[in-house]
N, C-alpha and C positions, 0 to 999 in steps of 0.2 A: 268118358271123361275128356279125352282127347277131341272127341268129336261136337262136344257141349261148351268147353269152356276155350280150349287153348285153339281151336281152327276161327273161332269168331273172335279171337283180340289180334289173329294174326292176321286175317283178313281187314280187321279194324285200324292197324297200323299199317298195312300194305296202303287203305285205302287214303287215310290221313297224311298221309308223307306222299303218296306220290300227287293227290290234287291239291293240296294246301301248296306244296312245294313247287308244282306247277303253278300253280295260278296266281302264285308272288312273284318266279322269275320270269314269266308271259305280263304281267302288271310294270315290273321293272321295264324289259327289253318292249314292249307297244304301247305303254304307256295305258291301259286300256280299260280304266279307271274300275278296277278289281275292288282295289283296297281302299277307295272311297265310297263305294258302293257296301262293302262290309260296315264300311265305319256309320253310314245311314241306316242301312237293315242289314240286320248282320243275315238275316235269313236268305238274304238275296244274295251273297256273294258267288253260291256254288253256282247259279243260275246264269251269275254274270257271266261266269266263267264259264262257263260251256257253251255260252250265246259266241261267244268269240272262235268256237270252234268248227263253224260251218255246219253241214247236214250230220256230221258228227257229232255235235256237238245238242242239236235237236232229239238225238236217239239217245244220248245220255241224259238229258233234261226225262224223258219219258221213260228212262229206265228206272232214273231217281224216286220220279215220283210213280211207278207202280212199288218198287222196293219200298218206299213208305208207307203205302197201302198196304200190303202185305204185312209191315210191319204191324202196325195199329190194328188191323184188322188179327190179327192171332194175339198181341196184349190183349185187346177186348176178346178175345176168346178166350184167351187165359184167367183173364178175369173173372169173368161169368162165371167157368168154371169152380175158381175159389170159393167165390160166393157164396155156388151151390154145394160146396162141399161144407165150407162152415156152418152153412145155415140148416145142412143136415137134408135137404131137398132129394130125395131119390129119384130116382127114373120115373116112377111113375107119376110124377109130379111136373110134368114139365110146362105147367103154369107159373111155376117157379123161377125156370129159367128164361122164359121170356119176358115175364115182370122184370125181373133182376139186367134181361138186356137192354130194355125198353128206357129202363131207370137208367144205366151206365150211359146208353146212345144220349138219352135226354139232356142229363148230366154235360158229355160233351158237345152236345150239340150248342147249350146255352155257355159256354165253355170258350165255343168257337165264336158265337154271334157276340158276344163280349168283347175280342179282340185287347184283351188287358190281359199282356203278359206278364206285369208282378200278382195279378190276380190269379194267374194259370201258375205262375209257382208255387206260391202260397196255397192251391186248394193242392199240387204234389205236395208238400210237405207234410201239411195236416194230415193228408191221406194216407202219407208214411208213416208216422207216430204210432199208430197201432202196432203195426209191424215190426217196427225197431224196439216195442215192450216187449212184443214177442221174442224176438230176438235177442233182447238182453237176458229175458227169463230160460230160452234154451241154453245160451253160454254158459249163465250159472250153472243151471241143472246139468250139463257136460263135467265144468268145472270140480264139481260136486263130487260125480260120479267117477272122474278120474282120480281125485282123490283116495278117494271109498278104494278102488281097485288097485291102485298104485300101495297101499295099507297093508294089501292082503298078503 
C-alpha cells in the first residue's frame, strides 16, 4: 500500500512544489519568460524551464521525456491487459492481444495526428464512463454488503 499509493503522491508533490516553484521564482528574478510561455502552451512551460538551465537542464528535458515514455508505454500495457481480461482472451489466444494493441496503438496514433486537445479529452471522458458504472455498481454492492454484515 505504501509502496503503490502513498511514495507516488509523495514523489508527486515533492515534484510539483519544487519545479513549479522554481520556475516562478527563476521567471520572477531573469525574467525568462516561463509564464508566458505556459500561458501560449501550457505543455511547453516545463521545457522552457529547463532550457534555462544549461547542459542541466538538457538531461532533465530527456529525463522528462523518457519518464513519459515509460509512462504511456506501461498505461498501454496496462490497458491491453484489461482488455484481455475482460474480453476473457486466454494465453493461448494471443491474437487477441495483439488485435487489442494494434487497435489502442491505432486509436492513439490518430489521437495524436489530430492534435485536438478538447477532442483528446472528450475521447478520456467517454472512455471513463464505463468505469465510473462500474464503479458506482461496486460502491453499492460494498454498501450493500456492509450493511447485510453490520445487521448480523
Amino acid at each position: 500500500m505504501i509502496g503503490v499509493v502513498f511514495v507516488p503522491i509523495f514523489v508527486t508533490i515533492i515534484w510539483f512544489s519544487v519545479f513549479s516553484g522554481s520556475a516562478i521564482s527563476w521567471d520572477q528574478t531573469h525574467n525568462a519568460g516561463i509564464l508566458a510561455a505556459i500561458k501560449a502552451d501550457y505543455t511547453q512551460g516545463l521545457f522552457v524551464f529547463f532550457e534555462q538551465l544549461g547542459w542541466q537542464g538538457g538531461l532533465l528535458i530527456w529525463s522528462s521525456l523518457l519518464l513519459l515514455l515509460i509512462f504511456v508505454a506501461t498505461s498501454a500495457d496496462s490497458a491491453v491487459l484489461v482488455i484481455c481480461q475482460l474480453s476473457d482472451a486466454s494465453e493461448a489466444q494471443t491474437w487477441s492481444l495483439y488485435a487489442w494493441s494494434f487497435a489502442l496503438g491505432l486509436c492513439a496514433f490518430v489521437l495524436l495526428v489530430q492534435n485536438n486537445e478538447p477532442l483528446n479529452r472528450s475521447v478520456a471522458i467517454i472512455g471513463a464512463l464505463p468505469f465510473l458504472v462500474i464503479f458506482i455498481l461496486q460502491l453499492v454492492g460494498f454498501i450493500k454488503e456492509f450493511i447485510r454484515e453490520f445487521n448480523r
